[in-house]
SEMAR-213915 format. One record per residue (C-alpha): residue in three letters; y, x, z. Coordinates in steps of 0.25 Angstrom, whole numbers, padded with zeros to 4 digits, always signed. Example, Ala and Ser with C-alpha at 12.3 -4.5 7.8 and 13.67 -1.06 7.14 Angstrom:
<rs>
ALA-0018+0049+0031 SER-0004+0055+0029 
</rs>
This chain:
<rs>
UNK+0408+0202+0288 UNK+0413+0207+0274 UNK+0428+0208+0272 UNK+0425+0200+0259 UNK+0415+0192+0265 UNK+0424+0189+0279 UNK+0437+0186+0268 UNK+0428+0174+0260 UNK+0421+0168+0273 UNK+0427+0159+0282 UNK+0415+0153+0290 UNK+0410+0159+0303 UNK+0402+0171+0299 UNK+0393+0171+0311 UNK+0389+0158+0308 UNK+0386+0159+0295 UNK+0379+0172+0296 UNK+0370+0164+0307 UNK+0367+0152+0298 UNK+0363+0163+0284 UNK+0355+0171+0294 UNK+0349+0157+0297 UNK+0347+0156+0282 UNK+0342+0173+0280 UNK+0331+0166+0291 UNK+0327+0154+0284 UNK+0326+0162+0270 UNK+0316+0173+0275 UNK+0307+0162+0282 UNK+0308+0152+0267 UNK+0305+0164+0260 UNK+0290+0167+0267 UNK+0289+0152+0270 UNK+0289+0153+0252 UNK+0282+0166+0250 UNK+0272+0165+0259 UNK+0269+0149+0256 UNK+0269+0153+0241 UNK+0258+0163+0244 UNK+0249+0154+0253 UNK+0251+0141+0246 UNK+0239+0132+0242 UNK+0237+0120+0234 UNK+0243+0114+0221 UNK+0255+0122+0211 UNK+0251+0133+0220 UNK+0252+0142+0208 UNK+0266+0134+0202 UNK+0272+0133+0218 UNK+0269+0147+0223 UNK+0277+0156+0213 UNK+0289+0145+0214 UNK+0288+0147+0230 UNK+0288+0163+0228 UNK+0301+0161+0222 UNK+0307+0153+0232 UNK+0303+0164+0241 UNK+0312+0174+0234 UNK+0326+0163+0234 UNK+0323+0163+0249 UNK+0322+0178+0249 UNK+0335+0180+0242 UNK+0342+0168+0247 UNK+0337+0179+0260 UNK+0344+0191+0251 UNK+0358+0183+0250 UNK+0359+0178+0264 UNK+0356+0191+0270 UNK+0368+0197+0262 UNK+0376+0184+0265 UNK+0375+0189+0279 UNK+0377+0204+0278 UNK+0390+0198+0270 UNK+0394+0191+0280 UNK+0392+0202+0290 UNK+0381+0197+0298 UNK+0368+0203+0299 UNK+0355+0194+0294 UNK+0344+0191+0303 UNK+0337+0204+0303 UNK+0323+0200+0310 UNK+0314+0189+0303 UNK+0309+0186+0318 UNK+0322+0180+0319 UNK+0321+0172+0305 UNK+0313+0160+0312 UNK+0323+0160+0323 UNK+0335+0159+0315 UNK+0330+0150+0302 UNK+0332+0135+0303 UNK+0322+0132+0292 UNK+0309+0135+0296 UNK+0296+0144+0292 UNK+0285+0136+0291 UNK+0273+0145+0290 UNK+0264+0139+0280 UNK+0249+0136+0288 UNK+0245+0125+0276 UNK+0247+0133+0264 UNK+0246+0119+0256 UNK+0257+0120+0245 UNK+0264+0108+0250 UNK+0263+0112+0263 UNK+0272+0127+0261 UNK+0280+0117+0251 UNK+0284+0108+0262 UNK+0287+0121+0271 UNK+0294+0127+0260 UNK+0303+0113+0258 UNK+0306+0112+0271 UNK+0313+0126+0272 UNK+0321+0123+0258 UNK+0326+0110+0264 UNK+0331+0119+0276 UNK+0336+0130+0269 UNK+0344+0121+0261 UNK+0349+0115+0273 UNK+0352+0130+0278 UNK+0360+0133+0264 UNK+0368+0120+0266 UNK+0373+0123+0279 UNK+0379+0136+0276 UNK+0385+0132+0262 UNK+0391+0123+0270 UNK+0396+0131+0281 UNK+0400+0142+0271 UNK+0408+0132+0261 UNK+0421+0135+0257 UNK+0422+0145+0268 UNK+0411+0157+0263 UNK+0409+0155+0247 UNK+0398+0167+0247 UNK+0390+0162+0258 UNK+0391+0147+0252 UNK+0388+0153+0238 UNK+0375+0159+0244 UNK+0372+0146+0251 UNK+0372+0137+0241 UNK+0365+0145+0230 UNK+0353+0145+0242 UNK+0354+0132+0243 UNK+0351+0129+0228 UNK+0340+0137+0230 UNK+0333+0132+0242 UNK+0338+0116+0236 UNK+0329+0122+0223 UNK+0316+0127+0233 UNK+0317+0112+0238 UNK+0316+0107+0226 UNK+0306+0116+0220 UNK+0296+0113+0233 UNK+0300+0097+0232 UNK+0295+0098+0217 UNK+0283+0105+0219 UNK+0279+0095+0232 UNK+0282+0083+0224 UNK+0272+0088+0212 UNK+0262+0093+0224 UNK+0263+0078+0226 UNK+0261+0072+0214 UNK+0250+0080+0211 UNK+0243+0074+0223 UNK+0245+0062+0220 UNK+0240+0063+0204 UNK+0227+0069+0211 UNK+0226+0058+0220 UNK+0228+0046+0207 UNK+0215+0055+0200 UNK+0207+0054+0212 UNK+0209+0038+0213 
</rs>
């Protein structure tokens, strides 16, 4: 660890370095489970959804970026072999088999909802004992509660236009 790093942080570094390589996990596996959704996708707002979710798949790859150099920070080293990304991630990668927009919107909300779960527990184990680590959890955690929302909206008006269609065909 840092001298600067080892000064500011008063939380077990082994642990937290476990729980952010955790996290690195779970942000390389969000960050296909968008890209490649976005590209395979079908259905309505296709064309209004897909540049939105190509976006959230660059916030994952730099929420990627700072909890890698989080890690180096803290002198640990980040998980180095993506065969060990399922192994180590909580959240899981669903890999889209029913490209139906809603379908890889649901997949894609079910990761947010663990992601912000993930961001939660390590601002709260970093709280008043590691500022940096806290900062950086927190600003990924407004991020990820914003992809939640973002995919809520877009389900909710997937649903109304289903059921407009269905009044006109009454």
């Amino acid at each position: 660890m840092g001298i600067g790093a080892t000064k500011i942080s008063s939380v077990d570094a082994d642990t937290l370095i476990e729980m952010l390589n955790a996290a690195l996990s779970e942000e390389w596996l969000a960050y296909y489970q968008y890209w490649i959704g976005a590209r395979l996708m079908e259905g309505p707002m296709r064309s209004e959804i897909e540049p939105e979710l190509l976006l959230h798949a660059t916030q994952e790859l730099n929420h990627a970026v700072l909890v890698v150099n989080r890690i180096i920070q803290l002198g640990g080293i980040p998980v180095t072999n993506p065969m060990d990304w399922m192994t180590q991630a909580r959240c899981p990668y669903d890999a889209p088999s029913d490209f139906y927009i809603e379908i890889i919107l649901e997949q894609n909300l079910k990761g947010e909802r663990c992601a912000i779960q993930r961001y939660q527990e390590i601002a709260d184990f970093t709280h008043g004992k590691d500022h940096a680590t806290y900062q950086m959890a927190v600003t990924i955690l407004n991020e990820e509660l914003e992809h939640e929302n973002d995919i809520e909206d877009w389900l909710t008006d997937l649903t109304r236009m289903k059921e407009e269609w269905k009044k006109t065909r009454m």
